[in-house]
N, C-alpha and C positions, 0 to 999 in steps of 0.2 A: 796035748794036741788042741790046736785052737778052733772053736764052735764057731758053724757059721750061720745065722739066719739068711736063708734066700727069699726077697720080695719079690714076685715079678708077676702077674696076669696071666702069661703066657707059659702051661706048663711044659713045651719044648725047650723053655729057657731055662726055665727051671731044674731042666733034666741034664741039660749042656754045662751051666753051672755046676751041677752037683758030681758031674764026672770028673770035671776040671779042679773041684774041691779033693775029690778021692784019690784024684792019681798025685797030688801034691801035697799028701799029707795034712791038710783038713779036714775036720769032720763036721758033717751038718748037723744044726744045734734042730731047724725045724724049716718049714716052708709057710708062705703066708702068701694070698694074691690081691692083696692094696694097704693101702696104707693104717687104714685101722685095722685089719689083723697083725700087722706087722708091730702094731704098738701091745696088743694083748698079747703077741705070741715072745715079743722082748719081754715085757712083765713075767712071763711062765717061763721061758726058759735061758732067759738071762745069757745071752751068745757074748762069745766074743769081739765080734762083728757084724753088720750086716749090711749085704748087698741088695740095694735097691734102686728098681726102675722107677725112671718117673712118670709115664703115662703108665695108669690104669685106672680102672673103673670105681666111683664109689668115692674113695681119697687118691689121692695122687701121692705120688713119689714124696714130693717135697712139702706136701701137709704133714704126712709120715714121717718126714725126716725131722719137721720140727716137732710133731708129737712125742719121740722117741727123745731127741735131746732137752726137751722140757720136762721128762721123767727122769733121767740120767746123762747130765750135761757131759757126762765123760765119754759117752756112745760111742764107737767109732762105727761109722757109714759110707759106703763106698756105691756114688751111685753107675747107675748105667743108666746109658741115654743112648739113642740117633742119633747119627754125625747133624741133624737139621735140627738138634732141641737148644742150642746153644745158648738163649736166654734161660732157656729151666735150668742148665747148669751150670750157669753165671750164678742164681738166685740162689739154686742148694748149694755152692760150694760159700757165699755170705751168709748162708743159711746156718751152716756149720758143720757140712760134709768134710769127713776125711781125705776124701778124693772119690774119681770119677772113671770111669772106663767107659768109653763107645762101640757101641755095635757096629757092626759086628766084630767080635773082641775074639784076642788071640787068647790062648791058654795061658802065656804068660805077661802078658797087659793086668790079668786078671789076678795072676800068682802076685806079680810087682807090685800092685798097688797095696794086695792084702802084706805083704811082706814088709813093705816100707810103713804102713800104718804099725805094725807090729813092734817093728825098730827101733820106732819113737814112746814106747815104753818107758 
């Protein structure tokens, strides 16, 4: 079963995500809300993947994203944005995102992108 770290600020999303992880056969690796926990919380529990927002407080999405693939270029990262953040997710997908999902995301926008990262194994 594949580990998922959830980034996100917002623990409603957090909780939305993780429901969507559970009825799909994921299991959450841990929760983190910005960008530097999300690089210590990678270090300690070493996920499978991780889904991350790009505004939050502190570090953002896409500092985190390159913190994370500067420790393990092999990361795979799956951000989530606002349909209005389109340059943040122009940047993190150069950046060296897996791919992206926007809010408000279906259950399976969410299952597909983790699916398709997975494939390319």
């Amino acid at each position: 079963m594949k580990r998922i770290l959830i980034v996100d600020d917002a623990k409603v999303v957090r909780l939305v995500i993780k429901q969507i992880l559970a009825r799909n056969g994921f299991q959450v690796a841990g929760e983190a809300t910005n960008g530097r926990e999300a690089l210590e919380k990678y270090k300690e529990l070493k996920p499978d993947a991780v889904t991350m927002d790009i505004v939050m407080p502190e570090v953002d999405g896409i500092q985190g994203l390159k913190d994370i693939l500067a420790y393990d270029k092999n990361a795979k990262v799956i951000m989530i944005s606002a349909i209005d953040q389109r340059d943040a997710l122009q940047e993190s997908l150069l950046s060296g995102a897996s791919d992206f999902v926007v809010k408000p995301f279906e259950d399976d926008r969410m299952v597909s992108a983790l699916n398709s990262i997975f494939s390319k194994e």
